[in-house]
Z-matrix of the N, CA and C atoms (Angstrom, degrees):
N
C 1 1.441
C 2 1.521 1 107.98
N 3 1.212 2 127.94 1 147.95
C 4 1.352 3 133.79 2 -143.27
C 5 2.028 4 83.97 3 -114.76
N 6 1.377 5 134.03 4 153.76
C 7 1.483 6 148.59 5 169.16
C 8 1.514 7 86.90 6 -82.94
N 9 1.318 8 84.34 7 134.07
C 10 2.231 9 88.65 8 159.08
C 11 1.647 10 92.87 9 -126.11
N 12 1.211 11 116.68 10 161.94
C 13 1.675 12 135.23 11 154.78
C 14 1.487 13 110.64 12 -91.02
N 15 1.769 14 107.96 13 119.24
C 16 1.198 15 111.13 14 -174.00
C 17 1.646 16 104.33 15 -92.48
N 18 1.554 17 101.34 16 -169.41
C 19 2.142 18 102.63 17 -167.38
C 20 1.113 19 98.14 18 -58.87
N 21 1.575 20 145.55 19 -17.14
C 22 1.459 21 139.62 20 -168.55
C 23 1.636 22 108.05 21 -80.71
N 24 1.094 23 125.08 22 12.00
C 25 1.394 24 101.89 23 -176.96
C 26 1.521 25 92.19 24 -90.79
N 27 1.424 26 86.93 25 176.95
C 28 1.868 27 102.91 26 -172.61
C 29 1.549 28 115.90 27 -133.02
N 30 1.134 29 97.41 28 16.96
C 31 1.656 30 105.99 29 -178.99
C 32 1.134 31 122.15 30 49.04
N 33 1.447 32 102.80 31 57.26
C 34 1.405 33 97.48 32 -175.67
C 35 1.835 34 118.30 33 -109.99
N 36 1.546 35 93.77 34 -2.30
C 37 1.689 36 93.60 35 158.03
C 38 1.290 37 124.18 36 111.01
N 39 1.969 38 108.31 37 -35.59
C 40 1.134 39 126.98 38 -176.08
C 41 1.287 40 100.95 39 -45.24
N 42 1.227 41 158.38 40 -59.00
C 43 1.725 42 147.35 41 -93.45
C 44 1.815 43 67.74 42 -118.96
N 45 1.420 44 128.47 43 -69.27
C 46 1.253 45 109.91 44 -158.86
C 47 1.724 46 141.99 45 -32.32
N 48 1.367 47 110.00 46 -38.15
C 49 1.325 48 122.26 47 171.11
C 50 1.538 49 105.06 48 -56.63
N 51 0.848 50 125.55 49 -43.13
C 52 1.944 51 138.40 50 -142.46
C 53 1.624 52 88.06 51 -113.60
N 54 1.571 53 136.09 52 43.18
C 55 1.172 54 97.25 53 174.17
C 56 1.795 55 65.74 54 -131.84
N 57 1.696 56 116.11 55 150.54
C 58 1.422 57 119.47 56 -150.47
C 59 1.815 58 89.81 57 -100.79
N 60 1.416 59 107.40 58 -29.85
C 61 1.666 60 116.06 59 -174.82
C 62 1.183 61 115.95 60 -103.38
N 63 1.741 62 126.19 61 27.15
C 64 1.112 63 136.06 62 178.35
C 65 1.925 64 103.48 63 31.74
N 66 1.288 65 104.65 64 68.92
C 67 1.445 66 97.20 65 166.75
C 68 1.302 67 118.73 66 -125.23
N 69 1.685 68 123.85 67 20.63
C 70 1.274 69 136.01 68 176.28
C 71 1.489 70 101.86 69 -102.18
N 72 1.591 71 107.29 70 147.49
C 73 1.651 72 119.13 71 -157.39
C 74 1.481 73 88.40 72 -155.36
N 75 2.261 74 103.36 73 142.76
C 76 1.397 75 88.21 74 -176.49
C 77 1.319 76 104.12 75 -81.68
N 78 1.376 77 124.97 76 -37.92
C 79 1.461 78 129.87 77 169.06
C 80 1.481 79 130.99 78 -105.02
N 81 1.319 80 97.94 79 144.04
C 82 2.123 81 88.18 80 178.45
C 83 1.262 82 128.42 81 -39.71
N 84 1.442 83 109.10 82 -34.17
C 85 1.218 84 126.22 83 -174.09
C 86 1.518 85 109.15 84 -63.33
N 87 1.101 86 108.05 85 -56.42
C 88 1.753 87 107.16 86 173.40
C 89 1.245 88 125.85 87 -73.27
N 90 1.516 89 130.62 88 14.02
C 91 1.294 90 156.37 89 -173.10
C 92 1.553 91 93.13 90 -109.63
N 93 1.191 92 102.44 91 -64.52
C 94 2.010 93 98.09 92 -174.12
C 95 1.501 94 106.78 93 -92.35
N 96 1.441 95 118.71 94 -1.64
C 97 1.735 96 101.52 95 154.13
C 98 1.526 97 103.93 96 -78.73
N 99 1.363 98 137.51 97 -36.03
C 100 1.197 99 131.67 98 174.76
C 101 1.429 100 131.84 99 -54.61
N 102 1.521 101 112.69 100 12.88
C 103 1.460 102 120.19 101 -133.68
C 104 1.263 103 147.33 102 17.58
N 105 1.597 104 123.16 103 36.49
C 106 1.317 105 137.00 104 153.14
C 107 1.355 106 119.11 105 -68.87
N 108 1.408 107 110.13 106 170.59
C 109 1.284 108 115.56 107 -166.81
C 110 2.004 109 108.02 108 -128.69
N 111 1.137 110 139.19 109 140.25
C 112 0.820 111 145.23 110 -170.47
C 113 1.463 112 127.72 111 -122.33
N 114 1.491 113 130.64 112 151.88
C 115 1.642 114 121.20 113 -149.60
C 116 1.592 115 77.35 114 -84.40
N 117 1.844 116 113.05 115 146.20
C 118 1.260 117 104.52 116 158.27
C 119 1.535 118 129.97 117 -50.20
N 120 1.311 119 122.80 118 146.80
C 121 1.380 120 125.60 119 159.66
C 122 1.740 121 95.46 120 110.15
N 123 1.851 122 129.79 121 -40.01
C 124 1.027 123 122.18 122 -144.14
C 125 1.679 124 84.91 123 -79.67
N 126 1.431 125 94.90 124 174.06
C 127 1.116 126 111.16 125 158.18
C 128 1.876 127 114.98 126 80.55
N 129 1.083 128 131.78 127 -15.27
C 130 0.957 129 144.72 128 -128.13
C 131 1.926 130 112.12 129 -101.58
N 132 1.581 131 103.29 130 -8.02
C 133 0.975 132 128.44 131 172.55
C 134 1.352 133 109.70 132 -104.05
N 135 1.465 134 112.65 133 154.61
C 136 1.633 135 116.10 134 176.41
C 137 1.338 136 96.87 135 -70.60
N 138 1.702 137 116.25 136 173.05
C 139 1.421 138 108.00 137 -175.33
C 140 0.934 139 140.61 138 98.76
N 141 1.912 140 108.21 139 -49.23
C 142 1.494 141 111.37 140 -156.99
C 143 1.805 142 95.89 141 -120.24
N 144 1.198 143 84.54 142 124.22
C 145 1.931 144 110.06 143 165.66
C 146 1.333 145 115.80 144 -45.61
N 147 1.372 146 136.37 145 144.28
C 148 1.167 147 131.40 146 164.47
C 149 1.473 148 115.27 147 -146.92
N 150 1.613 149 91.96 148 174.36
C 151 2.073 150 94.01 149 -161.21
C 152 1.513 151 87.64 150 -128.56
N 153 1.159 152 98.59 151 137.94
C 154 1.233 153 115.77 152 171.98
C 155 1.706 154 116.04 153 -88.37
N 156 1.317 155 125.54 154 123.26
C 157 1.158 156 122.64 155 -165.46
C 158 1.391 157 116.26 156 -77.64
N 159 1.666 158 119.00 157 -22.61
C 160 1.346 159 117.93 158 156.03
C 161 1.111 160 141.93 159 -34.28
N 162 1.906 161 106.43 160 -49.85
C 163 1.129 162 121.73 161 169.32
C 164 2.027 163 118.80 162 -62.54
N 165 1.538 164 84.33 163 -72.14
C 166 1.627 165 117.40 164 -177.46
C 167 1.974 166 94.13 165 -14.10
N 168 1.169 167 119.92 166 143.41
C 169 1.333 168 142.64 167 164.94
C 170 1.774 169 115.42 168 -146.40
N 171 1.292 170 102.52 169 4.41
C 172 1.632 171 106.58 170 159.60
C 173 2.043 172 101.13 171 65.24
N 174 2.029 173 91.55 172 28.61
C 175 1.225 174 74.79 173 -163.66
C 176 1.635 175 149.09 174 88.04
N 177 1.233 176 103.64 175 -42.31
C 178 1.413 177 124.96 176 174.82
C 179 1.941 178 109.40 177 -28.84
N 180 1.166 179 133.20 178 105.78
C 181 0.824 180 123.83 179 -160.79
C 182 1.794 181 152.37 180 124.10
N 183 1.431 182 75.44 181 -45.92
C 184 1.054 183 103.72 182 171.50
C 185 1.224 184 135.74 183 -114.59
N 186 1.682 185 119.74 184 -39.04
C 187 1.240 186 131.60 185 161.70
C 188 1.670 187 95.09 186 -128.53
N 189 1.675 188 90.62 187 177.25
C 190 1.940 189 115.78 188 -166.77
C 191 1.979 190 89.36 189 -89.09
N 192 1.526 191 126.47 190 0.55
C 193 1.214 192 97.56 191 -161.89
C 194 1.833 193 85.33 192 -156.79
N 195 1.021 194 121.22 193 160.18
C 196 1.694 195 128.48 194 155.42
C 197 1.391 196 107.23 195 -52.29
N 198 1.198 197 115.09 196 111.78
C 199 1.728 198 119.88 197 178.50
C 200 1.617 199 111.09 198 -66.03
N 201 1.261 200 105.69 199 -35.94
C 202 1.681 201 116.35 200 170.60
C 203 1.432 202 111.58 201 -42.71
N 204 1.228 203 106.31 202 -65.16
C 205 1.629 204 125.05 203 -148.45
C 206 1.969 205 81.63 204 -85.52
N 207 1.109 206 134.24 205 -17.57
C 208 1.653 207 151.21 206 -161.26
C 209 1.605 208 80.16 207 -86.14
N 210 1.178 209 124.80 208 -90.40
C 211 1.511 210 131.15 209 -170.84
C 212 1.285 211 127.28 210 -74.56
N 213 1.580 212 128.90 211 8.57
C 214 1.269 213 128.26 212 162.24
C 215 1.464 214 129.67 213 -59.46
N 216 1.320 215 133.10 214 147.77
C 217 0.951 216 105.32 215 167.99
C 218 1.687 217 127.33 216 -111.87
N 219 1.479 218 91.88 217 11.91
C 220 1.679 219 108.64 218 174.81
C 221 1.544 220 106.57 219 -107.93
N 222 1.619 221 104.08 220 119.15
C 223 1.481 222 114.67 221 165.32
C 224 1.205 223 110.86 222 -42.69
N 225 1.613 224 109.37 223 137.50
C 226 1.404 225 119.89 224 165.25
C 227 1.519 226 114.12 225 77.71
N 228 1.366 227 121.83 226 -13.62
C 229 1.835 228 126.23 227 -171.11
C 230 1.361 229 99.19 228 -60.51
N 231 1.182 230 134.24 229 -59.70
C 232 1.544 231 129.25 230 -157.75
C 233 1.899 232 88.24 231 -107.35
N 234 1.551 233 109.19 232 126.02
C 235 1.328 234 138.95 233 -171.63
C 236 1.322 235 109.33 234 -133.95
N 237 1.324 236 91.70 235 144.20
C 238 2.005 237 101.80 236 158.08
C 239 1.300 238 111.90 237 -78.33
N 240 1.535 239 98.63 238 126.77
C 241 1.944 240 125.59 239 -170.69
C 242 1.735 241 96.81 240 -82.04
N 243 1.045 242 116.60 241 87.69
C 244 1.592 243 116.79 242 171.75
C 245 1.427 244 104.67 243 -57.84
N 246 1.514 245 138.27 244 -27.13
C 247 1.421 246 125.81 245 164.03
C 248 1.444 247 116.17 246 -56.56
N 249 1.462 248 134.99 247 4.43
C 250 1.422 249 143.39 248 147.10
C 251 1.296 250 154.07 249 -123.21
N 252 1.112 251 111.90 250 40.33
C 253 1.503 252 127.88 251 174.36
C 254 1.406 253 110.85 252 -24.26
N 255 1.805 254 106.64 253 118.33
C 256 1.223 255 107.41 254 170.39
C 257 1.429 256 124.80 255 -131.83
N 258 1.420 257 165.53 256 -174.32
C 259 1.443 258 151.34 257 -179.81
C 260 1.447 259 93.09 258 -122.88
N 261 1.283 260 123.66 259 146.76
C 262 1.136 261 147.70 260 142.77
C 263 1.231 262 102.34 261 -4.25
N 264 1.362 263 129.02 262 -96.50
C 265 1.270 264 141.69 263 176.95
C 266 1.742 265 115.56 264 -19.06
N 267 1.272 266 100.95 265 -60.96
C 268 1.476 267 123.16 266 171.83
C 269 1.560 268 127.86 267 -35.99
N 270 1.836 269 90.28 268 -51.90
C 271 1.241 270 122.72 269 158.94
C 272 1.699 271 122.23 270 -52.54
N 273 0.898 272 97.55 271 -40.18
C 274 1.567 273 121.00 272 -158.73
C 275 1.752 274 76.81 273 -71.09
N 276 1.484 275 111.32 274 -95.17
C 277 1.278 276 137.98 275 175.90
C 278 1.736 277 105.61 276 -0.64
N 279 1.356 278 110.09 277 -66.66
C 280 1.357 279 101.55 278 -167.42
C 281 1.158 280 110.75 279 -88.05
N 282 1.817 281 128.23 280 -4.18
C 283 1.273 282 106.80 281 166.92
C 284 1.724 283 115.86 282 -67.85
N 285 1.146 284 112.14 283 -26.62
C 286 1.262 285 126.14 284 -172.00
C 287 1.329 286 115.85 285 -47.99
N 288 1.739 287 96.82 286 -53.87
C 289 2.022 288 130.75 287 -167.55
C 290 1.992 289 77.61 288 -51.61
N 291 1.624 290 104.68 289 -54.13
C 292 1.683 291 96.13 290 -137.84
C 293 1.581 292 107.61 291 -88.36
N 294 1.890 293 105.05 292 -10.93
C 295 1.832 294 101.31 293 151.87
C 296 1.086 295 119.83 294 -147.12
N 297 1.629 296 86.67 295 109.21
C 298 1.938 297 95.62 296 -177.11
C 299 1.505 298 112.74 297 -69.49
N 300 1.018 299 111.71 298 -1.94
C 301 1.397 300 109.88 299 -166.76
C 302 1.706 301 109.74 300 -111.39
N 303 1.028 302 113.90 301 3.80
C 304 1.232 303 130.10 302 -163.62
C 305 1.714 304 117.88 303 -113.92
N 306 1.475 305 125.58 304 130.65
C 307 1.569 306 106.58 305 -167.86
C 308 1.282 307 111.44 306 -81.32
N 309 1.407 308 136.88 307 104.85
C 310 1.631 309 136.71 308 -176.42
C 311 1.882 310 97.98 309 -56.49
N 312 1.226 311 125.18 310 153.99
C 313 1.687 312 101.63 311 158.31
C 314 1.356 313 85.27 312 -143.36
N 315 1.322 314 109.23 313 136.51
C 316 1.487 315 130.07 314 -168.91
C 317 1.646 316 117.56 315 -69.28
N 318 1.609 317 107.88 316 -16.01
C 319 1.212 318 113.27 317 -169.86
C 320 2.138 319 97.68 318 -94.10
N 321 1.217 320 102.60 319 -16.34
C 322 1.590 321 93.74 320 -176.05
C 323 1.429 322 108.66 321 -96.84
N 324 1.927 323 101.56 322 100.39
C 325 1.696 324 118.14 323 -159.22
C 326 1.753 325 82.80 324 -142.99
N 327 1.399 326 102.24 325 137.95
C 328 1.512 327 95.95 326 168.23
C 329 1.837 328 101.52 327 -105.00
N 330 1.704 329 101.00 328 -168.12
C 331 1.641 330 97.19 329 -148.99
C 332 1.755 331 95.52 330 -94.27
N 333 1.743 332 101.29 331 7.44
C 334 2.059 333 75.23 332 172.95
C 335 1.194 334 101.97 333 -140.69
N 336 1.512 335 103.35 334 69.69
C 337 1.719 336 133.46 335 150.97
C 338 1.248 337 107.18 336 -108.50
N 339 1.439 338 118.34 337 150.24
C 340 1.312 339 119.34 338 -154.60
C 341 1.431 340 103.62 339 -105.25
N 342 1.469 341 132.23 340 146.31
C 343 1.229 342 124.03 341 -169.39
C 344 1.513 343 120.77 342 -38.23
């Protein structure tokens, strides 16, 4: 399942450094000029950051937790996007596709990824 940023973020920037699959964007617009794809509805306000679910791996891989939702400083802003259900494995998989160069380790999964 892919993190989205809900209307509470405040643009304040943190999540960008810390996201390992570059899938944080300040606007939608520069998410789908990049050719990413975005959960309907997000993004849609000035202001608000968005994750592209292409990218997004929830982390999986790389760290024990969502680095987004890790460095925010608004409760609740970075969420699990129930418009994307994904498995572990899945997870695993496309962090891999999106860094070959990078060591995935299968054991760094946090606890609300789905088997």
């Amino acid at each position: 399942m892919s993190v989205r940023i809900t209307e509470e973020c405040i643009s304040c920037g943190a999540c960008l450094p810390e996201c390992p699959n570059e899938a944080i964007f300040d606007t939608r617009a520069a998410a789908e000029a990049a050719g990413w794809h975005v959960s309907e509805g997000d993004g849609m306000a000035d202001g608000l950051y968005v994750i592209t679910y292409d990218r997004c791996t929830e982390c999986v891989g790389h760290y024990d937790a969502p680095q987004c939702a890790a460095v925010c400083p608004v409760p609740d802003c970075c969420i699990s996007d129930p418009q994307f259900p994904e498995t572990k494995d899945v997870l695993l998989e496309k962090a891999r596709r999106l860094n070959p160069d990078k060591e995935i380790d299968p054991n760094k999964v946090w606890s609300g990824v789905r088997g």
